[in-house]
C-alpha positions as CSV (number, residue, x, y, z in Angstrom):
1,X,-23.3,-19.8,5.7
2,X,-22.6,-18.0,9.0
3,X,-22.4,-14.2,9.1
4,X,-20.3,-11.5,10.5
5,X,-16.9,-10.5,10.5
6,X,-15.8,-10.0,13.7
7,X,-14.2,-11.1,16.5
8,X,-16.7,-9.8,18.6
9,X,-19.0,-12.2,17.6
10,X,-16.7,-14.7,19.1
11,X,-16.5,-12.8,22.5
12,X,-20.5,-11.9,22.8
13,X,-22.2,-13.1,26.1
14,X,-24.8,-15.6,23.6
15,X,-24.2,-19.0,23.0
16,X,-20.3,-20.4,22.3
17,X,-20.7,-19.1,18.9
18,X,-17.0,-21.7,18.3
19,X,-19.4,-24.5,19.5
20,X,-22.1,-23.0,16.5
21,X,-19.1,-23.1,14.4
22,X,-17.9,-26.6,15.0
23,X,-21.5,-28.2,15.4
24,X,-22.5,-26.5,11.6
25,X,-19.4,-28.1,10.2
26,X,-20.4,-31.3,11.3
27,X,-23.7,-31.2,10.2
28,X,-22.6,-30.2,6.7
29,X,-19.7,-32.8,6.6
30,X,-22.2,-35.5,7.6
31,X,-24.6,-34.1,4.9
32,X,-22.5,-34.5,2.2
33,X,-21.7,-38.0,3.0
34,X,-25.5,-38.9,3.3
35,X,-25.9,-37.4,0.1
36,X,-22.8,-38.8,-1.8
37,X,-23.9,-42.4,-0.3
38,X,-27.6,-41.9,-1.9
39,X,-25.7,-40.6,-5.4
40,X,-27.1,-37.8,-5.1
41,X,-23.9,-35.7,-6.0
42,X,-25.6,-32.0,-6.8
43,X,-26.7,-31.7,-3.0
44,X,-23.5,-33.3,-1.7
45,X,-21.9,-30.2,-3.4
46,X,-24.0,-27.1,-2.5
47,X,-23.1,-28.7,0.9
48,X,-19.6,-29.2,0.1
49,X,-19.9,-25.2,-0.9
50,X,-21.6,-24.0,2.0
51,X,-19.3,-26.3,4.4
52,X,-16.3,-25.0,2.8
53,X,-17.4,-21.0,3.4
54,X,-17.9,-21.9,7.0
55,X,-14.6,-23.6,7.8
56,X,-12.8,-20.4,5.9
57,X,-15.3,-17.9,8.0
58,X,-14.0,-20.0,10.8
59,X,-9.9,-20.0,9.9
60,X,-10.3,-16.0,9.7
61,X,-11.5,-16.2,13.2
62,X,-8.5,-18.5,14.7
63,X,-6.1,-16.0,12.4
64,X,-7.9,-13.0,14.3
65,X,-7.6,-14.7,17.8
66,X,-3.9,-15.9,17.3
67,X,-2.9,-11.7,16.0
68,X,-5.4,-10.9,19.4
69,X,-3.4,-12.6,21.5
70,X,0.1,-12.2,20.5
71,X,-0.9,-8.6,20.6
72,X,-2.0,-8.3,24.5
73,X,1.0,-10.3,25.4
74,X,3.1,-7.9,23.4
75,X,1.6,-5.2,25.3
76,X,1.9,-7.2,29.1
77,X,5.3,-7.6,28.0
78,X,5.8,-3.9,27.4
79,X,4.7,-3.0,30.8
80,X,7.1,-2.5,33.8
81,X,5.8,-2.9,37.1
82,X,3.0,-5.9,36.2
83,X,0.3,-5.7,39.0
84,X,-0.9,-9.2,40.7
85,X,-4.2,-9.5,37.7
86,X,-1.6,-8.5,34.9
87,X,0.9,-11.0,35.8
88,X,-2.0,-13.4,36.1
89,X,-3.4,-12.0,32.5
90,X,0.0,-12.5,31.0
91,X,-0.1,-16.3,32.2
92,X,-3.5,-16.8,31.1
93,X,-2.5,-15.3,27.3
94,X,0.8,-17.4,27.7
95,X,-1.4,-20.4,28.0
96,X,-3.8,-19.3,25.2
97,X,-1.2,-19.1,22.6
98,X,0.0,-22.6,23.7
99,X,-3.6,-24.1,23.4
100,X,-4.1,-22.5,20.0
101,X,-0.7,-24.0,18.7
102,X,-2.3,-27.4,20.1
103,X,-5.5,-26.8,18.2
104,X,-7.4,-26.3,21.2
105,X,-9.1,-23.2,19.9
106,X,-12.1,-23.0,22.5
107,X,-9.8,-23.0,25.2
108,X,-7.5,-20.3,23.7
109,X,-10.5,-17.8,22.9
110,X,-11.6,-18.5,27.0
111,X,-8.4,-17.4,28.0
112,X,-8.3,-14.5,25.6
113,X,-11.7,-13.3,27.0
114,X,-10.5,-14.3,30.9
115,X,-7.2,-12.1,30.8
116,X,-9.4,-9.0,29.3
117,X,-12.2,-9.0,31.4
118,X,-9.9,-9.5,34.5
119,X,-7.8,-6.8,33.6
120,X,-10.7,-4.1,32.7
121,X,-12.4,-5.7,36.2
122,X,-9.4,-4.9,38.1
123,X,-8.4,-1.5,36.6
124,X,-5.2,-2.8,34.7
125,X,-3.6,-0.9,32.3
126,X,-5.5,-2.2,29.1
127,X,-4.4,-0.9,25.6
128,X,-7.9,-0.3,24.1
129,X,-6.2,-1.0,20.8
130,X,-5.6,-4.6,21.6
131,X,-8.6,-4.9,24.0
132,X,-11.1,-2.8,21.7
133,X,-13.3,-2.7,19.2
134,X,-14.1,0.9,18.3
135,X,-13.8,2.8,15.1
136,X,-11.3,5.9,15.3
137,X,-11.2,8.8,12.8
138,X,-8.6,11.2,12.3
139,X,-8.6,14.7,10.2
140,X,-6.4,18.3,10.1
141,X,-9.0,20.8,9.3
142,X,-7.1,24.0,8.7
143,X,-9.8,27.0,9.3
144,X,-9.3,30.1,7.9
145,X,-10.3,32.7,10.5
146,X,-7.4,31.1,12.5
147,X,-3.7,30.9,12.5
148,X,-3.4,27.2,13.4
149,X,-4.7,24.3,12.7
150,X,-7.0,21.6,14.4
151,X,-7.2,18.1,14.9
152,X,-10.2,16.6,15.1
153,X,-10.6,13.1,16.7
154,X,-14.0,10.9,17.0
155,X,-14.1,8.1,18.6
156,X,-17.4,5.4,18.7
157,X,-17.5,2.2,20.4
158,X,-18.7,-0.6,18.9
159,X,-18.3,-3.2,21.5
160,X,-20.6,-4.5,23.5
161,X,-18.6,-3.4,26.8
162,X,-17.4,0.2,28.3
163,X,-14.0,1.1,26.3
164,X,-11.3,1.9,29.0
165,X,-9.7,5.1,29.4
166,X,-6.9,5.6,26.7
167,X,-4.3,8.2,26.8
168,X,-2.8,8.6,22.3
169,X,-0.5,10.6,21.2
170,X,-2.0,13.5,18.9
171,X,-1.6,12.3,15.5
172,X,-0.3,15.3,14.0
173,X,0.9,16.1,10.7
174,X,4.6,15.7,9.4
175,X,5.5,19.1,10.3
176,X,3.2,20.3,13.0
177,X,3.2,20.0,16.5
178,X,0.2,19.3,18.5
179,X,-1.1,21.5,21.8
180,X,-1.1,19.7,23.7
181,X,0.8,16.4,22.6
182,X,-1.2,13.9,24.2
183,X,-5.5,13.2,24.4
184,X,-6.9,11.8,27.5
185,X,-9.8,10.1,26.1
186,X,-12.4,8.9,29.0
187,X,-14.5,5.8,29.1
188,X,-17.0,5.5,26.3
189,X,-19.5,3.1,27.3
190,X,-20.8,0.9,24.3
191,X,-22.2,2.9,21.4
192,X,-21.2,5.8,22.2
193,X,-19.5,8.7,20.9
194,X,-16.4,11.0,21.8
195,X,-15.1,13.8,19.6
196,X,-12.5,16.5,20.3
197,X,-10.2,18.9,18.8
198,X,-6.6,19.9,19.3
199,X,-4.8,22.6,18.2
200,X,-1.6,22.2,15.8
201,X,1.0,24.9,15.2
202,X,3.9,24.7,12.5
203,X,7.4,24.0,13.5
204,X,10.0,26.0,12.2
205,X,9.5,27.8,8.8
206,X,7.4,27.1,6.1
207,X,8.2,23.7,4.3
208,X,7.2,22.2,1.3
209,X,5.3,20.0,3.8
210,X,3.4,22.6,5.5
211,X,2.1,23.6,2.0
212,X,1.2,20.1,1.2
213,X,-1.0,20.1,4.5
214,X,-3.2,22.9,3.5
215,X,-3.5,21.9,0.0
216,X,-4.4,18.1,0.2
217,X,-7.0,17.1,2.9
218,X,-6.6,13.6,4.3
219,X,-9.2,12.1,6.8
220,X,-7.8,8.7,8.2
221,X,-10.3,5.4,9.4
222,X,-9.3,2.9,12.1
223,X,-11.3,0.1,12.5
224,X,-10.0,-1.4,15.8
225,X,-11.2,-4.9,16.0
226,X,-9.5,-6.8,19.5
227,X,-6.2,-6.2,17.9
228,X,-6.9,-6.2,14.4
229,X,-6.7,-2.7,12.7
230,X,-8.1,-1.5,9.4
231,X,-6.3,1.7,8.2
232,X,-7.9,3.4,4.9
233,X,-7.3,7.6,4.1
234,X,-9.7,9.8,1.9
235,X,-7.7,12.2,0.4
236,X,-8.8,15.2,-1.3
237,X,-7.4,17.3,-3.8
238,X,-8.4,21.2,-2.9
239,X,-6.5,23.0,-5.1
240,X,-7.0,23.8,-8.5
241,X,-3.4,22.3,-10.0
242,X,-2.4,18.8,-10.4
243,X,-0.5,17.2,-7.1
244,X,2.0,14.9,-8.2
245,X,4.3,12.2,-6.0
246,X,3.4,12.4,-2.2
247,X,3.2,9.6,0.3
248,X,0.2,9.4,2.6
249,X,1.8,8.4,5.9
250,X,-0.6,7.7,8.3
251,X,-0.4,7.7,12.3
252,X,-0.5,4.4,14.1
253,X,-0.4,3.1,17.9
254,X,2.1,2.3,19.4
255,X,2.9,-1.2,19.0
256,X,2.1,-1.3,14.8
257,X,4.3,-0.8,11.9
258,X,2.9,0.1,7.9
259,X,4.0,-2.8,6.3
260,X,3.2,-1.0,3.4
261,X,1.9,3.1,2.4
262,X,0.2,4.1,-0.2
263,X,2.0,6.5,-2.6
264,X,-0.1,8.4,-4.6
265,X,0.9,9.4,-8.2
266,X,-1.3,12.2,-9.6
267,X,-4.4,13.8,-7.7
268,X,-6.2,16.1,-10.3
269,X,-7.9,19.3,-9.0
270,X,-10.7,18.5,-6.9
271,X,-10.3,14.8,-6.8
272,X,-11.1,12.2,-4.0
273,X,-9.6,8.9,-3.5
274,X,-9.5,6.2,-1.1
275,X,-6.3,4.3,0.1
276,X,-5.6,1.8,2.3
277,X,-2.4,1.5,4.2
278,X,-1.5,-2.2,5.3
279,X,-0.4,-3.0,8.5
280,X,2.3,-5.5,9.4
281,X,1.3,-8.8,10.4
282,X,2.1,-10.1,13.4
C-alpha cells in the first residue's frame, strides 16, 4: 500500500510519484485477474484489498489537488494589479482545473507545480497558505509580572522549498487588540523555525470575555498543506471552578471560513481537551 499523506509527496523533485500511482494500480488490477483466472480467489483478494487502498490514497490526492488549485486561483483572482508571471500563473491554474475536470490529473498537478514555482521564481505575491506547507501554532500567554498579554506565534516549514515572505494578521483574542496588528514573517527556508511574540492589550472595560481569556488557555494548530488546512485547539481549564458553555473560535487566513466550531459544554478544573474546528470545503 503506498504511504504518506501529503501533497507534498506529489510535488517532490523524485520520480512522478502519479506515474508510481497509476503503474501500482495496474500491476494490482492485472494481479488479480491472473489470480482469479488460475482460481486462486484468496490472492485475487488481498490484491483486490491492497488495490483498493491505493486507488482511495490516490482519490485523496486528486481531492487535495482540485481544493489546491481552486484555492490559488481564488487568491490570483483576489489580486489587483496581476504582474506579467501572475497573469501567466492564473492561466496555467485556469487550465489545470480544466484538465482535472477532464481526468487528466498529471497534467493538472504540472500546472499546479508550474504556476507556484514561477510565481515564487519571479517574486509574485504568493499566499504561503495556498502555496505552503508549514505547520503554524498560535497561543495568548497572559504573564503575570505584566499588564498585557502576548501572542506567541511559531512557525516551521515542512516543505522541501524556502517559504515566501508572509505578512498575517495578529490573531488576537475576541476582545484584545494586538501591538502591532500585523506580523511580517521572513522567509523560512525548509525546516526551519520562526517564533515571535506580540503584545495584546484589552479594549474597552473588562468583559466577561476578557475573564474568559485569562481563565481558559487555548493553544491553536495549523497544519497548512498546499491549500489544505488542519485546525485543532488544546484548551485548558486553569481555574479551579467548572467552565460551562463557551465557543472556541479560532483565527483563520484570509480566504477560509469554519464550516463548523467546536462548542464546548463543561471543562472541569484543570482539564485539557482537544478540538478540532472544520473548515469549509471548497
Amino acid at each position: 500500500m503506498m504511504s504518506g499523506d501529503s501533497i507534498d509527496d506529489l510535488m517532490g523533485s523524485g520520480a512522478d510519484a502519479s506515474s508510481r500511482f497509476v503503474d501500482q494500480l495496474t500491476i494490482r488490477s492485472a494481479r488479480v485477474r491472473h489470480f482469479l483466472w488460475n482460481h486462486r480467489p484468496f490472492k485475487a483478494r488481498a490484491d483486490l484489498r491492497e488495490a483498493n487502498r491505493d486507488a482511495e490514497f490516490l482519490e485523496k490526492q486528486v481531492i487535495r489537488l482540485h481544493r489546491s488549485l481552486l484555492a490559488l486561483e481564488q487568491h490570483l483572482a483576489g489580486l489587483d494589479d496581476l504582474s506579467e508571471e501572475e497573469m501567466r500563473a492564473r492561466g496555467m491554474v485556469t487550465d489545470g482545473l480544466i484538465d482535472l475536470g477532464k481526468g487528466e490529473w498529471e497534467s493538472a498537478l504540472e500546472s499546479f507545480r508550474t504556476a507556484i514555482s514561477s510565481l515564487s521564481a519571479s517574486g509574485g505575491r504568493v499566499n504561503p497558505f495556498v502555496a505552503g506547507r508549514f505547520f503554524f501554532t498560535v497561543e495568548a500567554r497572559w504573564p503575570a509580572e505584566l499588564e498585557h498579554g502576548l501572542l506567541m506565534m511559531t512557525i516551521e516549514n515542512l516543505g522541501e522549498h524556502d517559504l515566501p515572505t508572509m505578512r498575517i494578521a495578529a490573531p488576537a483574542p475576541t476582545g484584545w487588540v494586538a501591538e502591532p496588528k500585523a506580523a511580517q514573517i521572513p522567509v523560512i527556508p525548509p525546516r526551519g523555525v520562526i517564533e515571535m511574540g506580540i503584545h495584546i492589550h484589552p479594549t474597552g472595560t473588562i468583559s466577561e470575555n476578557l475573564v474568559l481569556s485569562k481563565q481558559v488557555s487555548v493553544v491553536t494548530g495549523y497544519m497548512v498543506d498546499m491549500g489544505d488546512i488542519t485546525v485543532m485547539s488544546r484548551v485548558e481549564n486553569r481555574t479551579l471552578r467548572t467552565i460551562e458553555g463557551f465557543v472556541v473560535d479560532a483565527w483563520l487566513p484570509r480566504g477560509y471560513a469554519a464550516k463548523r466550531v467546536p462548542f464546548i459544554q463543561n471543562l472541569s478544573p484543570g482539564e485539557v481537551i482537544h478540538v478540532s474546528t472544520e473548515i469549509d470545503a471548497r
